[in-house]
C-alpha positions in Angstrom: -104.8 42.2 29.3 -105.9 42.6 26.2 -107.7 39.3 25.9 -109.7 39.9 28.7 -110.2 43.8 27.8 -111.5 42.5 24.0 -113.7 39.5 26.2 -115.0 42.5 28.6 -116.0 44.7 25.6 -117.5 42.4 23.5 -115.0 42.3 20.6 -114.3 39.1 20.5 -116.5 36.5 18.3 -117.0 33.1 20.2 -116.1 30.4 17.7 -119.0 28.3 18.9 -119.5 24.4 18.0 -121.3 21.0 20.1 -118.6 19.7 23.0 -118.7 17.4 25.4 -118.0 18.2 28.4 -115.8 15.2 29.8 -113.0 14.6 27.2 -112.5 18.5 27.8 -112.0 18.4 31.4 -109.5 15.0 30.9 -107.5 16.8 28.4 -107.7 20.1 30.4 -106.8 18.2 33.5 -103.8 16.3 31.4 -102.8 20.2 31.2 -102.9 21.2 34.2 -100.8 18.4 36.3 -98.2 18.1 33.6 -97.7 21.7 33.4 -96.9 21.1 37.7 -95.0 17.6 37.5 -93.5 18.3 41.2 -97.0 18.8 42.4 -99.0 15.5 43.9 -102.2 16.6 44.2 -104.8 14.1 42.8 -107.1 15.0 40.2 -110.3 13.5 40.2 -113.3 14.2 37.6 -117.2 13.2 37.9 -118.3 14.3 35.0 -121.0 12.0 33.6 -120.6 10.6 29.9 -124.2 11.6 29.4 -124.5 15.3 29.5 -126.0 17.3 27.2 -123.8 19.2 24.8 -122.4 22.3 25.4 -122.7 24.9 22.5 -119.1 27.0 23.4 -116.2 28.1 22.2 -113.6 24.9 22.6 -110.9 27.3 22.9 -112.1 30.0 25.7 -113.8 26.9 27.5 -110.5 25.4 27.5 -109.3 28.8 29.2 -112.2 28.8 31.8 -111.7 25.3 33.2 -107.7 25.5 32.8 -107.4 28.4 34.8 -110.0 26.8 37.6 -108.5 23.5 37.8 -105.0 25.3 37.6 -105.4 27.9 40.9 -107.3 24.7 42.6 -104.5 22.8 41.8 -101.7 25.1 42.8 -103.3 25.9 46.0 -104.0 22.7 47.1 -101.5 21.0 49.3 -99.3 18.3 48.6 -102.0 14.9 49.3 -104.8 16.9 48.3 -107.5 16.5 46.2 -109.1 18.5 43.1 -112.8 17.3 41.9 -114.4 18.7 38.8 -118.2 17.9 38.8 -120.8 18.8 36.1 -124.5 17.8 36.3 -127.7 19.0 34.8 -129.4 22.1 36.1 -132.2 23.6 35.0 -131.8 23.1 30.9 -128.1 24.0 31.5 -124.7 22.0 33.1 -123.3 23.0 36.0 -119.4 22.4 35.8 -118.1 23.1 39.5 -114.2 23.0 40.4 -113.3 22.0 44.4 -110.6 21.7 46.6 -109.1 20.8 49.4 -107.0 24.0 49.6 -107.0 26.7 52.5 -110.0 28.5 51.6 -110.8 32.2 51.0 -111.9 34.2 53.7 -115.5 35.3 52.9 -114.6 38.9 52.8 -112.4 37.8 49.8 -115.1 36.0 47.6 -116.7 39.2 46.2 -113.6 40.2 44.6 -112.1 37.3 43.1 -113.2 37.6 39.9 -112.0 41.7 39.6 -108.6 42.2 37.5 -105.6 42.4 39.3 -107.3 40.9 42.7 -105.3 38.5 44.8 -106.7 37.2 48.2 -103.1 37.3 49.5 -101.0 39.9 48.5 -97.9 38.5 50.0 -97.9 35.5 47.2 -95.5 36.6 44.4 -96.9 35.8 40.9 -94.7 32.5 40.8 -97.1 30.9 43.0 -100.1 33.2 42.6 -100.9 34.5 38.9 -100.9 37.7 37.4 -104.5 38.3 39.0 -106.6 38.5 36.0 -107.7 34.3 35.3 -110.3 34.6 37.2 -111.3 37.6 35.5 -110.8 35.8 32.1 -112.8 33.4 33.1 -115.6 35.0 34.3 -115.4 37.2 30.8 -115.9 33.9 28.5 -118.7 32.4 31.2 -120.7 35.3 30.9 -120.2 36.1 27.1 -121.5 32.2 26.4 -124.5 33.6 28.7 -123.8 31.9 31.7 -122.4 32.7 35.2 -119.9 32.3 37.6 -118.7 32.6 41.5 -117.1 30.9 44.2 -117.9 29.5 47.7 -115.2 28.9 49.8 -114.6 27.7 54.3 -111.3 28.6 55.1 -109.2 25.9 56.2 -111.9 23.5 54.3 -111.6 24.4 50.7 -113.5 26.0 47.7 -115.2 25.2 45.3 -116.2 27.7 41.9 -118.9 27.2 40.1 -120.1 27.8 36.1 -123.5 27.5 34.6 -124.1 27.3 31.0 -126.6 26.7 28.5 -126.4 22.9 27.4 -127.6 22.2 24.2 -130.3 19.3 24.4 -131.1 19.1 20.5 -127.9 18.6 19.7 -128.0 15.9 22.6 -130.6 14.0 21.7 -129.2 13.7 18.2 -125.9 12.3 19.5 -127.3 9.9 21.6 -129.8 8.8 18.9 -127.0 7.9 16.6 -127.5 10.7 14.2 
């Protein structure tokens, strides 16, 4: 809580630096299924090798995807699938998290990302959080400038979505060898 209270006011300085986006989401994903070895749910990650840098914090990015790829993961049943895709968009990436998972109702998906907010009340915090990751993660998105939200069909899936500012200097440097 107080993470995300220091995130919401500002107080706390991003530690920013060039990543790349997929050996994040493979070491994030790595994370996420070893932290749940009874789960099988397959991970799956399209994340093309030649994105632009991100200029982030490695540490609160870390936080954003683990706690998408985590609630995708938990909810998803056993057989399912979890996709993490990231592709250009408009001078920034777009890093989106889907699954094949129940889906929220759409009255739900307004309220997500509030503190405390749990589309299902009944689930205890073994199987659904404390209520404030989403929160978190909407913090860190919007303190590196970018935004967040979530689409969802019930019964289908959902999928949340990031956008943030790529860094295309710093990716035309890599690729250039320098």
């Amino acid at each position: 809580l107080l993470d995300l209270s220091q995130l919401e006011s500002g107080a706390v300085p991003l530690a920013r630096e060039p990543i790349e986006l997929g050996p994040l989401v493979q070491r994030v994903a790595g994370d996420v299924t070893a932290s749940r070895p009874e789960r099988t749910v397959e991970v799956r990650s399209e994340v093309p090798p030649d994105l632009p840098l991100l200029d982030a914090d490695p540490e609160r990015l870390h936080q954003v995807l683990f706690n998408l790829l985590d609630n995708a993961y938990r909810f998803t049943p056993t057989g399912g699938v979890v996709t993490v895709r990231a592709a250009r968009q408009n001078g920034a990436l777009r890093v989106s998290v889907q699954d094949t998972g129940p889906g929220i109702p759409a009255e739900h998906l307004p309220l997500v990302f509030e503190r405390f907010y749990r589309a299902d009340p009944s689930r205890s915090r073994e199987d659904g959080g404390t209520g404030i990751g989403l929160a978190i993660a909407r913090s860190v998105v919007e303190a590196h400038g970018g935004k967040i939200w979530a689409e969802s069909t019930v019964g289908k899936g959902s999928t949340f979505s990031f956008v943030l500012p790529a860094d295309e200097v710093e990716s035309a440097i890599r690729e250039s060898g320098g």
